[in-house]
C-alpha positions in Angstrom: 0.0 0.0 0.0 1.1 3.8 -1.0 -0.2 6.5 1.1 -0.5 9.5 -0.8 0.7 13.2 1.2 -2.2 15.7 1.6 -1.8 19.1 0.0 -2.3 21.6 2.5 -3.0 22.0 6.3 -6.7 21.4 6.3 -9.3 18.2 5.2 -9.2 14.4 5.8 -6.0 12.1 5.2 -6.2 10.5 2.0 -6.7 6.5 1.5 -4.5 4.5 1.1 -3.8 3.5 -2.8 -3.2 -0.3 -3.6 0.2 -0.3 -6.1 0.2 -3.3 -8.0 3.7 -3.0 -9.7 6.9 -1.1 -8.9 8.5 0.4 -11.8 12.1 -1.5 -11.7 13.7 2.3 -13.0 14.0 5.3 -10.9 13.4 8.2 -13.8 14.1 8.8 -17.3 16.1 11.0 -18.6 16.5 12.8 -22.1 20.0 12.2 -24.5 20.8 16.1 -24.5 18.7 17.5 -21.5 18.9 21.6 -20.8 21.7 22.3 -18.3 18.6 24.0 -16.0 15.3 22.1 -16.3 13.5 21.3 -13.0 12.4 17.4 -12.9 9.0 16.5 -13.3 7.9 14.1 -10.7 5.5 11.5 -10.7 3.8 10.0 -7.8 3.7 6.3 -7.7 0.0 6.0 -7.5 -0.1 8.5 -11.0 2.3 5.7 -12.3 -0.6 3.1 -11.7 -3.0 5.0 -12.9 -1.4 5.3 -16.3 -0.5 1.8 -15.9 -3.7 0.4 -15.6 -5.8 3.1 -17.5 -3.2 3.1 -20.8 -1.4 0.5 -20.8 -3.4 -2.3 -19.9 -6.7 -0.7 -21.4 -8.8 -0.9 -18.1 -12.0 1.9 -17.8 -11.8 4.2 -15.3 -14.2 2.7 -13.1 -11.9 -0.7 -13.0 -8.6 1.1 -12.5 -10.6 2.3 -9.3 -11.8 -0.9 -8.2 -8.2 -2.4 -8.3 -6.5 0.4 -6.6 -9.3 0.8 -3.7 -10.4 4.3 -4.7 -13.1 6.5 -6.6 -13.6 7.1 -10.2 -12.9 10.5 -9.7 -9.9 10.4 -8.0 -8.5 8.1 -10.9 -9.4 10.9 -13.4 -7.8 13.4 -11.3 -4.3 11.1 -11.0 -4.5 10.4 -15.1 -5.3 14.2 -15.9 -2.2 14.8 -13.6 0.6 12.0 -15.4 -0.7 12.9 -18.6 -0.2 16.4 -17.9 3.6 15.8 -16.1 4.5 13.3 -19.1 3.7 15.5 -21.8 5.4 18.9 -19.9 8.6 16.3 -19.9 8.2 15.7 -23.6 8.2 18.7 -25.3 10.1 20.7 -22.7 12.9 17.7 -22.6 12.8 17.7 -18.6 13.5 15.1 -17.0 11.3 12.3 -15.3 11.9 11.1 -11.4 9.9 8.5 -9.8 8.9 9.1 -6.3 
């Protein structure tokens, strides 16, 4: 189980999010990266999410299911890694798994 950090001071801790698999690498990294380019990071639970959702073609709903939380919250982790992936993409930044 991954427990994801609350943003903020204020509202109720968040659940607990079932990982199925670790990624075995730590980041990637562009060939010729710009000498000052922040890392994007990705969360491990918006590495399932794309995981599940993408690669293994599962609805939204079922994602949820397997990783013990809501529809909703799925869509907000996808949204998230999609938007993270493609900012490392065209900006060449690189990518660090949390």
């Amino acid at each position: 189980m991954y427990r994801r950090r609350r943003r903020g001071r204020r509202g109720r801790p968040p659940k607990p999010v079932r990982i199925g698999v670790t990624p075995p690498a730590g980041g990637f990294y562009p060939l010729n990266p710009p000498t000052d380019q922040e890392p994007v990071y990705l969360e491990p639970a918006e590495i399932e999410v794309l995981r599940l959702v993408d690669q293994e073609g599962l609805s939204q709903e079922e994602a949820g299911e397997r990783m013990g939380i809501s529809r909703g919250t799925v869509w907000r982790l996808l949204q998230s890694a999609r938007k993270k992936v493609a900012k490392a993409l065209t900006e060449g930044r690189p990518i660090h798994l949390r």
